[in-house]
C-alpha positions as CSV (number, residue, x, y, z in Angstrom):
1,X,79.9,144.9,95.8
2,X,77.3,143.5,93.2
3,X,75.8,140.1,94.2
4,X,76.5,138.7,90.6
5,X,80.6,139.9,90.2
6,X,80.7,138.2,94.1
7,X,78.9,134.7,92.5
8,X,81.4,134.9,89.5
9,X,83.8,135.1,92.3
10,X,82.8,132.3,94.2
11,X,82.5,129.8,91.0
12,X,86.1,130.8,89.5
13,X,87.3,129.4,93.3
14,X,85.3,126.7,92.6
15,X,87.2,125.7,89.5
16,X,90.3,126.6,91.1
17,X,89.7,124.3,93.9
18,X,88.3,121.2,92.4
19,X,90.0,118.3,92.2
20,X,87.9,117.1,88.9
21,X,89.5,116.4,85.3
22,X,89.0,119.2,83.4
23,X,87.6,118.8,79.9
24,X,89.0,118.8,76.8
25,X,87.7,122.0,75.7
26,X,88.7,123.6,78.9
27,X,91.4,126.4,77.5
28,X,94.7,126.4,78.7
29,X,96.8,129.3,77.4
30,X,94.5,132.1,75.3
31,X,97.5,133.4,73.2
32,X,98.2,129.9,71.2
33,X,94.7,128.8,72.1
34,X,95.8,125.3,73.2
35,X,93.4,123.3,75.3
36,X,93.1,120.3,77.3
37,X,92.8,118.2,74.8
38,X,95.7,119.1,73.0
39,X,98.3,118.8,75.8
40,X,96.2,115.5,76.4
41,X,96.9,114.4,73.2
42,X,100.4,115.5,73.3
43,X,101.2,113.6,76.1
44,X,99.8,110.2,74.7
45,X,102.0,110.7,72.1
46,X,105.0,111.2,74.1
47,X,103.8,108.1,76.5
48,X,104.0,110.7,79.5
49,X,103.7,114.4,80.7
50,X,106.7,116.7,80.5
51,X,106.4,119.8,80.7
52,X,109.7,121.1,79.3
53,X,108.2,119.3,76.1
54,X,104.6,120.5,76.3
55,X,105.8,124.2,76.6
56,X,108.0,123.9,73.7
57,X,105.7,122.1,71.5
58,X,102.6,124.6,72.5
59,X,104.9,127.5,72.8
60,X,103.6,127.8,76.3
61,X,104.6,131.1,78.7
62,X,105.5,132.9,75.3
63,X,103.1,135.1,75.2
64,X,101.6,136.8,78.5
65,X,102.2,133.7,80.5
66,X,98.9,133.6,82.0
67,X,99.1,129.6,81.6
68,X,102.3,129.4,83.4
69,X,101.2,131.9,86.3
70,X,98.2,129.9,86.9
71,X,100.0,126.2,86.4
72,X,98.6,124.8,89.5
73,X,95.1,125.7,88.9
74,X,95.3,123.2,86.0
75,X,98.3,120.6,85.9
76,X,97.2,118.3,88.4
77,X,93.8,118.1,86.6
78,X,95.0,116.6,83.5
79,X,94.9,113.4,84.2
């Protein structure tokens, strides 16, 4: 395999694995582009994190669902 696909590799299991906060920017679901910041946002609105609400209000998992596949890559690192 190519040294550089294998280093993309190892950096994507990097972000998967870390326990850091990810940043606003950090893109959550491609098809509505919502990122951090907006669930962030939404949730300081609502005084806590649902996710029946975030999903509804971001229109999450209605599209390809990538976001909702890959939920515990990024849920626990919102706050």
């Amino acid at each position: 395999m190519d040294k550089e696909f294998l280093s993309q590799i190892d950096r994507v299991d990097e972000l998967t694995s870390s326990t850091e906060l990810l940043t606003d920017e950090t893109l959550i679901c491609e098809c509505f582009c919502v990122n951090v910041g907006d669930i962030r946002e939404a949730c300081h609105l609502l005084g806590a994190f649902d996710l029946k609400t975030v999903q509804g209000e971001f229109h999450l998992g209605h599209g390809r669902q990538g976001c909702l596949k890959q939920i515990d890559s990024w849920v626990n690192k919102l706050f």
